[in-house]
C-alpha positions as CSV (number, residue, x, y, z in Angstrom):
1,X,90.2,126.4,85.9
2,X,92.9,123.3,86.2
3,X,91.4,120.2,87.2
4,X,93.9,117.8,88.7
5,X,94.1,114.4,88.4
6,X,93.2,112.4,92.2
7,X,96.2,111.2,92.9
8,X,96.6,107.0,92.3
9,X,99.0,104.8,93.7
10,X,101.1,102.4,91.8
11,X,101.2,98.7,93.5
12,X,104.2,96.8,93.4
13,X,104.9,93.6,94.8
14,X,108.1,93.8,96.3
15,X,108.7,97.9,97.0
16,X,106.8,100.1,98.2
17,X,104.0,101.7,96.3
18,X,104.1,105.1,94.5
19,X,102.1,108.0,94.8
20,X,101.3,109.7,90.8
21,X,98.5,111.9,89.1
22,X,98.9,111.4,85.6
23,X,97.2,113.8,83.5
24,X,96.2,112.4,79.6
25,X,95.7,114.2,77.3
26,X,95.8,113.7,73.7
27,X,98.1,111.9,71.2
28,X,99.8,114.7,69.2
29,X,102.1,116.0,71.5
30,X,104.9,114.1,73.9
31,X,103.7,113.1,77.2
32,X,106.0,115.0,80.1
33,X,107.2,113.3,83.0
34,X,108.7,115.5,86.0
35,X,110.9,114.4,88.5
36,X,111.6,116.0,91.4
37,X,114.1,116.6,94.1
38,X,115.5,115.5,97.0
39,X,113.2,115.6,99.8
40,X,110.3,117.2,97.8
41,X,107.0,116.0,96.6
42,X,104.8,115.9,93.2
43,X,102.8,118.9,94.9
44,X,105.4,121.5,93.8
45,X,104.9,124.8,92.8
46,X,107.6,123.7,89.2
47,X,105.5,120.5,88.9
48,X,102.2,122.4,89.4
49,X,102.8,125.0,87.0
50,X,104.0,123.0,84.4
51,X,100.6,120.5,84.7
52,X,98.8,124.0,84.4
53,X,100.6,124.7,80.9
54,X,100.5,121.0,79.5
55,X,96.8,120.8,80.4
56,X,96.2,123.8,78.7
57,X,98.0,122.3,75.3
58,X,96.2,118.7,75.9
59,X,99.3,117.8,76.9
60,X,100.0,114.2,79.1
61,X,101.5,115.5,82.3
62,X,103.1,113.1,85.0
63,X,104.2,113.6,88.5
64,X,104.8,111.5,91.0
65,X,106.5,111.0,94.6
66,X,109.4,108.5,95.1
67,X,109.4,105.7,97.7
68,X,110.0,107.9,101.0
69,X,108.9,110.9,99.4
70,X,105.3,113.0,99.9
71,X,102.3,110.2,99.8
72,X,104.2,107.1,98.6
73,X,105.2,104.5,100.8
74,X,108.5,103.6,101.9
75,X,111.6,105.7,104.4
76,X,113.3,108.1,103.3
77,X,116.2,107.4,105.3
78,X,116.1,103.2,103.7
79,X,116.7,104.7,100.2
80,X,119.4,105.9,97.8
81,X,119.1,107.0,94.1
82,X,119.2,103.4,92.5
83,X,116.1,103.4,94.1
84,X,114.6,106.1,93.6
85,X,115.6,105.9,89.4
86,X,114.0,102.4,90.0
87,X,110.7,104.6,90.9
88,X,111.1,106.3,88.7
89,X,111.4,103.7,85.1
90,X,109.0,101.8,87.3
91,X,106.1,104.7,86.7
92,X,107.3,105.2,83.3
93,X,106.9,101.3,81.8
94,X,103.4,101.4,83.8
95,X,101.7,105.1,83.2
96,X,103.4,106.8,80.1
97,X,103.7,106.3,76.0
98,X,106.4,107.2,74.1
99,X,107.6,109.7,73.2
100,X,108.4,111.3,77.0
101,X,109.8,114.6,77.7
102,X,111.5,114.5,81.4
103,X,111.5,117.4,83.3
104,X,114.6,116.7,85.8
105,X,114.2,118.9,89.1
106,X,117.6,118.7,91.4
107,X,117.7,114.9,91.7
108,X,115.1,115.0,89.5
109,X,117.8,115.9,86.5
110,X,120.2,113.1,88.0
111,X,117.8,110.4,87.6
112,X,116.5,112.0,84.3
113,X,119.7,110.9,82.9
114,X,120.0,107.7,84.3
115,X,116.4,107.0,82.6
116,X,117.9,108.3,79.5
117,X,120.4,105.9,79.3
118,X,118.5,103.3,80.3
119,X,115.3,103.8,77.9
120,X,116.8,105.8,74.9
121,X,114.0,104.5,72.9
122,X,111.6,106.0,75.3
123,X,112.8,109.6,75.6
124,X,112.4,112.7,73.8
125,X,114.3,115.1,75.3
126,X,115.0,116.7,78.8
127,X,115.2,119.6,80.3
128,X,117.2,120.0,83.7
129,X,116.3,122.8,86.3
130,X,118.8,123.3,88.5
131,X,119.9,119.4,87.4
132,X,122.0,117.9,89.9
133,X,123.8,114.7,88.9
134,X,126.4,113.0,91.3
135,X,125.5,115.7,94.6
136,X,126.0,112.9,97.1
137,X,129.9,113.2,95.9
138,X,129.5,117.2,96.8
139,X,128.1,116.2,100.2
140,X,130.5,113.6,100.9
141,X,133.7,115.4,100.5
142,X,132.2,118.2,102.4
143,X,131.6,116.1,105.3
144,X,133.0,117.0,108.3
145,X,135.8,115.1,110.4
146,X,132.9,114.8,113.1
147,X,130.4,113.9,110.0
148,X,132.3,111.3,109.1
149,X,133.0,109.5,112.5
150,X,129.3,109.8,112.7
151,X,128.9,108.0,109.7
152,X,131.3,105.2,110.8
153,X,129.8,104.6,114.1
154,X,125.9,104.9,113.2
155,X,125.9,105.2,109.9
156,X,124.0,108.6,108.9
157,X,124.4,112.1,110.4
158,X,122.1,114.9,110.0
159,X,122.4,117.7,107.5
160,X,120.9,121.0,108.2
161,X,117.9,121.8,105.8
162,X,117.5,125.5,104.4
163,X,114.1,125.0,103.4
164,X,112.5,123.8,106.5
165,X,112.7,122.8,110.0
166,X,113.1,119.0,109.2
167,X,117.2,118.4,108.8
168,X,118.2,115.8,106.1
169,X,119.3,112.1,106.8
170,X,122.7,111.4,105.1
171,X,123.3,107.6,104.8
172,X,125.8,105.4,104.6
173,X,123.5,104.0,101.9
174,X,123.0,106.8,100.2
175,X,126.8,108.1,99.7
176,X,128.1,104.2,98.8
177,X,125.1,104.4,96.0
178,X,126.1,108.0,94.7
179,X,129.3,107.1,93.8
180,X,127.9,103.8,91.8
181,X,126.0,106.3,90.4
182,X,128.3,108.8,89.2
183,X,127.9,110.6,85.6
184,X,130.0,113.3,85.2
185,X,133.3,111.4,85.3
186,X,132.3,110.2,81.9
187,X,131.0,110.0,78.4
188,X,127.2,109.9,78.4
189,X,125.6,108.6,75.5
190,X,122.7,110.8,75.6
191,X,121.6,111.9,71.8
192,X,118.0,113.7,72.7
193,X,118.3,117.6,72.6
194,X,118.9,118.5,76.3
195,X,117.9,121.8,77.9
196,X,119.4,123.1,80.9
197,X,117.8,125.9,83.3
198,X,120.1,127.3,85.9
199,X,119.9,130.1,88.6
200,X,123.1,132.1,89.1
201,X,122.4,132.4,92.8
202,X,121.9,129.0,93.6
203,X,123.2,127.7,96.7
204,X,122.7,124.3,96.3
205,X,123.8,123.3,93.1
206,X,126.7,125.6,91.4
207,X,126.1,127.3,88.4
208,X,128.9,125.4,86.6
209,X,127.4,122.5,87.0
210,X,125.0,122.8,83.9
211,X,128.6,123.4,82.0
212,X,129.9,120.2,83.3
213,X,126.9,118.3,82.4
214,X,127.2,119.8,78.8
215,X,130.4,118.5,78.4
216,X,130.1,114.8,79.2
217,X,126.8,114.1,76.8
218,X,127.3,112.9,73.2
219,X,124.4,115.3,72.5
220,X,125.2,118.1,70.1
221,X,122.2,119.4,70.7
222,X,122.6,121.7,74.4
223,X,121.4,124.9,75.3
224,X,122.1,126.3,78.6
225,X,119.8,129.1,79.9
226,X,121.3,131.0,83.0
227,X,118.9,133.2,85.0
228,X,120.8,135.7,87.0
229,X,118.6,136.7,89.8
230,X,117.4,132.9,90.7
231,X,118.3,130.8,93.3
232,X,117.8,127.2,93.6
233,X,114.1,126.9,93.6
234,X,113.4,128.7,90.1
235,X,109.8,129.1,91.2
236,X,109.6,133.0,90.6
237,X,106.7,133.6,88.2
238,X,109.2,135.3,85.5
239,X,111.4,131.8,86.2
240,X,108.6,129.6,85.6
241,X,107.5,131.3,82.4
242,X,111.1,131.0,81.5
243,X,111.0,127.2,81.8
244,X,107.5,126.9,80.5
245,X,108.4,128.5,77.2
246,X,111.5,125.4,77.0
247,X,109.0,122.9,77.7
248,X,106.5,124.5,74.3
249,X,109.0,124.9,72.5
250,X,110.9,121.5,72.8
251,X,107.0,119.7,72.5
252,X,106.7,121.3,68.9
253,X,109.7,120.1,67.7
């Protein structure tokens, strides 16, 4: 039976504080750190699973919720993904050791490269499910001619949600800080072995995208596994073993 952590809460001065269970566990193998997506919490079924394998192993296991995000403080709608990378190297200095394996969800793989660049000497490797570096850019020149007066006269419109009820808030914020953000228009010095899952039926984030990402990193070392029947959310239990068997196999190396 998995015991997980109670969740704890990271307290920062000036931004708002971060919901995380950290699980430790012993010193042999890397700790993992996953990220998740946009709009979803440390309470998914990807970040579950992969706690129940690491646990299993002795294995540190991280999760956590950005600012806006699940049970951490902060809007949603006030935030952009220099913050939410901030979050995120923000509960890597204070809970984890090094060597870190990130687990990149979505956003989550967006961010999982920013922190790459930013902490080489920190990280392992990574692993991308479904990674989704520079997506505000997608949004953005999707946007719609009524999209974008609402964007000039209130600042945000509202993006329907296929996941739930809730629709997503698209900011002016947001979309200026994508395109500081942007990766793919450029060489990343990234020299960690890099592992990237991707459904061939995802709606959200095209399959080419993992061959776009594989192109622009200095790593050699890239292997791209495409499952045929997944969609975005690569929680099937055949997916999950899929990615599980990535995460052993990259934490024995």
């Amino acid at each position: 039976m998995i015991n997980y952590p109670k969740t704890s809460f990271l307290k920062r001065e000036s931004a708002p504080d971060l919901a995380y269970s950290h699980y430790q566990g012993g010193d042999i193998l890397p700790c993992v750190m996953f990220l998740g997506g946009f709009r979803s919490d440390m309470q998914g079924t990807k970040a579950l699973y992969l706690e129940e394998q690491c646990q299993a192993r002795g294995q540190s296991f991280l999760r956590f919720d950005y600012r806006g995000h699940g049970q951490s403080e902060g809007a949603f709608e006030e935030s952009c993904i220099s913050d939410w990378a901030q979050d995120a190297m923000d509960i890597l200095n204070y809970c984890m050791a090094d060597p870190v394996i990130l687990v990149g969800s979505s956003m989550g793989g967006w961010i999982s490269l920013l922190l790459a660049l930013k902490r080489p000497q920190s990280v392992r490797s990574i692993i991308g499910l479904a990674a989704a570096p520079d997506f505000t850019s997608w949004i953005e020149a999707e946007m719609s001619e009524n999209q974008q007066n609402m964007m000039k006269t209130q600042g945000y419109f509202e993006l329907p949600n296929a996941y739930d009820d809730t629709p997503y808030v698209i900011t002016r914020k947001l979309i200026e800080d994508g395109r500081r953000n942007i990766m793919l228009d450029k060489e990343l010095d990234i020299r960690v072995p890099v592992r990237l899952i991707q459904g061939r039926k995802d709606d959200d984030v095209p399959w080419q995208t993992a061959e776009r990402i594989k192109k622009v990193l200095s790593t050699p070392d890239v292997k791209i596994t495409y499952l045929a029947e997944a969609d975005h959310r690569l929680s099937a239990p055949d997916q999950l073993a899929v990615i599980g068997h990535v995460l052993a196999e990259l934490s024995n190396q």
